[in-house]
N, C-alpha and C positions, 0 to 999 in steps of 0.2 A: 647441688648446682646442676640444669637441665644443661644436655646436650648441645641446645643454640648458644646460651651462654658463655659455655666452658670454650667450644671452640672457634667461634663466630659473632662476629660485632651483629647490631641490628642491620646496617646496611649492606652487611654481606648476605645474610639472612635470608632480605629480602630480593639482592639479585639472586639469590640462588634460585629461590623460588620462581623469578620469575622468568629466569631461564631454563628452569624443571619445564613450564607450562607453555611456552614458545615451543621448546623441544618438543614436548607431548601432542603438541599441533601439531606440527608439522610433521611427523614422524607419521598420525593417524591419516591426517589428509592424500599422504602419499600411498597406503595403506588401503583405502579408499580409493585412490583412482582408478577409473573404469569397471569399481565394482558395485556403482551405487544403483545396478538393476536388479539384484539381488537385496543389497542393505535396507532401500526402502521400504517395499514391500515385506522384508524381513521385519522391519520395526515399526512399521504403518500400513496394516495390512487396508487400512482407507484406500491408499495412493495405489493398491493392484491397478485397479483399472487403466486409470491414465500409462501408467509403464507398461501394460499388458500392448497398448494402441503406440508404444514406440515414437512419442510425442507426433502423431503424424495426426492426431485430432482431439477435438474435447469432449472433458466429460464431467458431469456435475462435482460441484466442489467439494471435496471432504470434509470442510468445517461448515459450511455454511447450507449447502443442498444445490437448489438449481437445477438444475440441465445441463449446460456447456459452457462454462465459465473457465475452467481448468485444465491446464494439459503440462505436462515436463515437456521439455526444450531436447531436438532430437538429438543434443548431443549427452541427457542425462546419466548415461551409463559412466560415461567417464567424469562430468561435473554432478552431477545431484538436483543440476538447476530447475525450477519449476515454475508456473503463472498462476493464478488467479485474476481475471478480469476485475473481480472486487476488491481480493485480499490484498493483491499486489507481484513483486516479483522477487522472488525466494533464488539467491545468486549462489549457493551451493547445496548439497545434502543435507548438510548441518542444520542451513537457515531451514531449510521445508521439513527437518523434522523439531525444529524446535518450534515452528509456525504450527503443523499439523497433530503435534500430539501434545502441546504448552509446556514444553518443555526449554530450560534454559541454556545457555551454551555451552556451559561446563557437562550435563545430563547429559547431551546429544553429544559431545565426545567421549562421554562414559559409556555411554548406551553404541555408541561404534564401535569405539575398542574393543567392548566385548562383545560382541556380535561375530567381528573376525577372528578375535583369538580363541575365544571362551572363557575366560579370564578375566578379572576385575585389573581396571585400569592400575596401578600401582600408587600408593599415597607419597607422599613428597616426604625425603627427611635428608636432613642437611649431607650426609654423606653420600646421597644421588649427586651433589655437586660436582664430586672428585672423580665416582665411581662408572663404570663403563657399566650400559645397560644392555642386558642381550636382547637379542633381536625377539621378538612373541612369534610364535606359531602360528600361521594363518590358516582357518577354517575355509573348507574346500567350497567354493563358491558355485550357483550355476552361471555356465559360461555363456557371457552376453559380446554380441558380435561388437567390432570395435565403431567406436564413433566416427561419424562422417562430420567435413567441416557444417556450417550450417549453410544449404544452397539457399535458402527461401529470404534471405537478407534484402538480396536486389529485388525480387518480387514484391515483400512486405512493404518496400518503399514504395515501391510506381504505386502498391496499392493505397498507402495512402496519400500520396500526391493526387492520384485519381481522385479518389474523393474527396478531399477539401477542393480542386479545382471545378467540383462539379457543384458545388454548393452556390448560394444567392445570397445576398443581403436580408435582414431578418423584416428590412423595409419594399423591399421587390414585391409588387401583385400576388405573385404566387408563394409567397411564404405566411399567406393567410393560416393553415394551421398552426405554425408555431405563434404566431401575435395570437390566438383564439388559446391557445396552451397556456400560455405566461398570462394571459389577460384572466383565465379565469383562475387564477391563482392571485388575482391582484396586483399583478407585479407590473409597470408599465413597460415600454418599448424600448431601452434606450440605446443606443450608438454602439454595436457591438464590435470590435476587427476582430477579435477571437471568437463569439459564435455568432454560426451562419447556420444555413436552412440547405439541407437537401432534399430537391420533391420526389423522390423514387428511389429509394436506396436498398439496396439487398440485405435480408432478413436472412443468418445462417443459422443453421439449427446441426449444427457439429461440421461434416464438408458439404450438407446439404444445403443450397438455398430453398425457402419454403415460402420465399413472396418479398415482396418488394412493399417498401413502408415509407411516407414522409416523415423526416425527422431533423433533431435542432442537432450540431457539429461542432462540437467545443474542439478548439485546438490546447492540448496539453504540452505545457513548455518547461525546458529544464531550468534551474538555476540562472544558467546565463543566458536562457533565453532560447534556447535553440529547441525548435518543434519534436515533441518526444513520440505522441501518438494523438489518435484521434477518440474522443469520447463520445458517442451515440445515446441520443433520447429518439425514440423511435415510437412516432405519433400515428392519427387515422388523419385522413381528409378531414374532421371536423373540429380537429384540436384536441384531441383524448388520447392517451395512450393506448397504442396498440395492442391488441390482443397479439401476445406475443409472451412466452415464457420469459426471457428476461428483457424489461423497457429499453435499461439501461445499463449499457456496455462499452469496454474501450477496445478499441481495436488492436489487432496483434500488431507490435514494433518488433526491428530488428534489435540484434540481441548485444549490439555493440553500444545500445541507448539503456539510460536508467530512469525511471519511472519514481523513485523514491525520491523526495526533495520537491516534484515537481508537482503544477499547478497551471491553473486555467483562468489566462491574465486578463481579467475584466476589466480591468480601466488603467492608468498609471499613476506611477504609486511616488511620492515624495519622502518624508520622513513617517509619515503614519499607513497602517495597512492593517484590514478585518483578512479573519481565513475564516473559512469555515468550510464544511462537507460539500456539499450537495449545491448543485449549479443555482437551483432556485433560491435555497436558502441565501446564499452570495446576495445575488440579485434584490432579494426579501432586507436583508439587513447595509446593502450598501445603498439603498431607497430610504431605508428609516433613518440611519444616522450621517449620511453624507459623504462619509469617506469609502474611499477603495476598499473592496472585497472580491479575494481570491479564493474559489472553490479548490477543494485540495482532490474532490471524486469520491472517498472514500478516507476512514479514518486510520487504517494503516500508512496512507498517503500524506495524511494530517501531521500523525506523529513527524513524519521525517521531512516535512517541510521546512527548505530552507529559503529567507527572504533573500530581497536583492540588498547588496551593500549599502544605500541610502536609508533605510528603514532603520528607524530608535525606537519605536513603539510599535507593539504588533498586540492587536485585541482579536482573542480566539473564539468564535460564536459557532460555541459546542453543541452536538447533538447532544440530546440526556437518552440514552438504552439503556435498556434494561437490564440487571445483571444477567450474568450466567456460568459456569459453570470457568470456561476461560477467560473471563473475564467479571470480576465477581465485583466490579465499582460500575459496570457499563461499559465498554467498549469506546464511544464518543469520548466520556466523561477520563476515562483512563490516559487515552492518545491525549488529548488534549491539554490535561495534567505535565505530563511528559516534553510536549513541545514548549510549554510556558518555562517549564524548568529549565531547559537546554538552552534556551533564548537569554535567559535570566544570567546561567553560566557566559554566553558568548557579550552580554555586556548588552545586550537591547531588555529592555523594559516591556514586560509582557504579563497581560492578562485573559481568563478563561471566564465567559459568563454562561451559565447554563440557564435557559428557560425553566422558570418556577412552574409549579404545578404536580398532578402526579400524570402519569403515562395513561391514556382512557386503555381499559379493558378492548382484550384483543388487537391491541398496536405494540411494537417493536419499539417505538420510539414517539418522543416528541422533536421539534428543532423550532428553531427561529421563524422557518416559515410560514411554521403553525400560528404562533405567537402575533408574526404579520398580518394572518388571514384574520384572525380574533379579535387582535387588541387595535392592530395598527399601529403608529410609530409611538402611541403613550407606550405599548409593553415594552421598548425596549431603552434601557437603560442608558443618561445622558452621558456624553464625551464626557464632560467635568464629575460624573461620580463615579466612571471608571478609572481616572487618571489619578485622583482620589485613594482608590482601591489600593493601585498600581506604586504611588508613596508612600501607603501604609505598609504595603510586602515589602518594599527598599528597604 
């Protein structure tokens, strides 16, 4: 007879264990505080840079490339915390190194613990429940000055108050490049309150400004609604994207806001609502099948989108990417798996439709708006043979 057995029902079992792995949290996190200038870089030697800059600017992203996409948050030494304009916002050590190296959450507390002790984390066995655990030796760290609160909070606000107050209507005279942008993508004009047009708006290239660009102003909103940040498409005078390293970016928010869950509220939504990526695509697929479509920005954005309470059905118009290495289904195709399932869990009826075809040679991806530009409203699939789909997974 094994040891769980002999001494322990199954539900003891498994409190124990799950108060082994509660404990082993907390116990590391605190172990971790204020030491996560040395951790990261210790286990992601990607993320030097950005910690070397003391979150005071950006710097191309570790997973993806870029230019200035990325920076840790100036309180990182003590929280781990970190950004991506694309990837998203990484709320301790933990998350940016299971983000930055694909690692999962259980590895990224393994890979801490022994970092600081040297020593492999301890395995769980039922007389951990009773038994008292000694403290681990902690490896001599270099010493990083202590965290400041974050002053740039009230700043990052005026700054985006500033700019969405400085924005026009997408129908105003001078918002002719953005109607020239969306026009030649097919897409018509229609009634936006979440995006507007700003005619001159600052291009930064890390604390540098390097020119000033017209461009379209999506407001990103949380869950219940409240303004989280601003998303920039940054155009020329004739409707084209700017030469500019990256088009399309969101602006820094203060750090009291969360970015995950939220979304860029194109129309209002009843019981039915499209998500999908990419501001156009929205616009692409809430033209072809008539109902509300909320762009999520990006597909880490995707995954952890959450609707508003009135919503029973939510149809997901995934990007199809390509595999790779972190992501070996596609990245769109993955998030988007993930949010259908979680929806499914919470009791709303949810489905994922990926654009058929294969990816053309030398493209990242296909999406829906591709599909729009090509097929027009036959490519994309009727309300009644997704609702269809949607009974059949039931």
């Amino acid at each position: 007879m094994n040891y769980r057995k002999q001494r322990m029902s199954d539900a003891e079992f498994q409190a124990a264990l799950a108060k082994f792995w509660e404990d082993k949290w907390s116990e590391v996190r605190e172990m971790a505080r204020g030491r996560w200038g040395s951790i990261l870089p210790g286990l992601a030697s990607a993320l030097g840079p950005a910690c070397d800059h003391q979150g005071k600017r950006h710097v191309p992203c570790p997973v993806h490339g870029g230019k200035d996409g990325y920076r840790v948050f100036k309180d990182f030494a003590e929280t781990g915390r970190s950004i991506c304009n694309t990837c998203g916002n990484f709320h301790d050590g933990f998350a940016t190194l299971q983000w930055v190296n694909g690692w999962t959450a259980r590895e990224s507390l393994e890979e801490v613990y022994e970092f600081l002790t040297g020593s492999k984390l301890p395995a769980f066995s039922p007389s951990m429940a009773t038994s008292t655990v000694r403290a681990p030796i902690r490896r001599a760290l270099v010493p990083v000055a202590a965290s400041k609160p974050h002053a740039d909070n009230e700043q990052l606000k005026k700054s985006l108050n500033k700019t969405w107050q400085s924005t026009l209507s997408l129908t105003d005279p001078k918002a002719e490049p953005a109607r020239l942008y969306l026009a030649r993508r097919g897409l018509s004009i229609p009634q936006l309150s979440a995006v507007r047009f700003h005619p001159n708006l600052a291009y930064h290239n890390g604390e540098e400004v390097t020119g000033f660009h017209p461009a379209l102003i999506a407001m990103v909103q949380a869950p219940d609604g409240t303004p989280v940040t601003l998303h920039r498409t940054y155009l020329d005078a004739s409707g084209n994207k700017a030469a500019v390293e990256s088009v399309k970016k969101m602006m820094s928010y203060p750090d009291d806001r969360q970015v995950l869950g939220s979304s860029i509220r194109l129309a209002k939504v009843d019981t039915i609502l499209g998500v999908a990526e990419g501001l156009e695509t929205a616009l692409a697929a809430m033209e072809a099948t008539g109902i509300p479509v909320w762009p999520t920005v990006n597909a880490r954005m995707l995954e952890y989108f959450t609707p508003p309470p009135s919503v029973q059905t939510l149809i997901v118009f995934a990007d199809k990417d390509r595999p790779s290495k972190q992501h070996p289904r596609g990245h769109g195709q993955e998030a988007s798996l993930r949010l259908v399932k979680r929806m499914w869990e919470l009791g709303i009826k949810a489905s994922a439709i990926t654009p058929k075809g294969e990816i053309p040679e030398g493209d990242k991806s296909i999406d829906w708006l591709d599909v729009f530009v090509r097929e027009g409203v036959s490519g994309f699939p009727s309300l009644t043979s997704i609702r269809l789909a949607m009974a059949k997974a039931a």
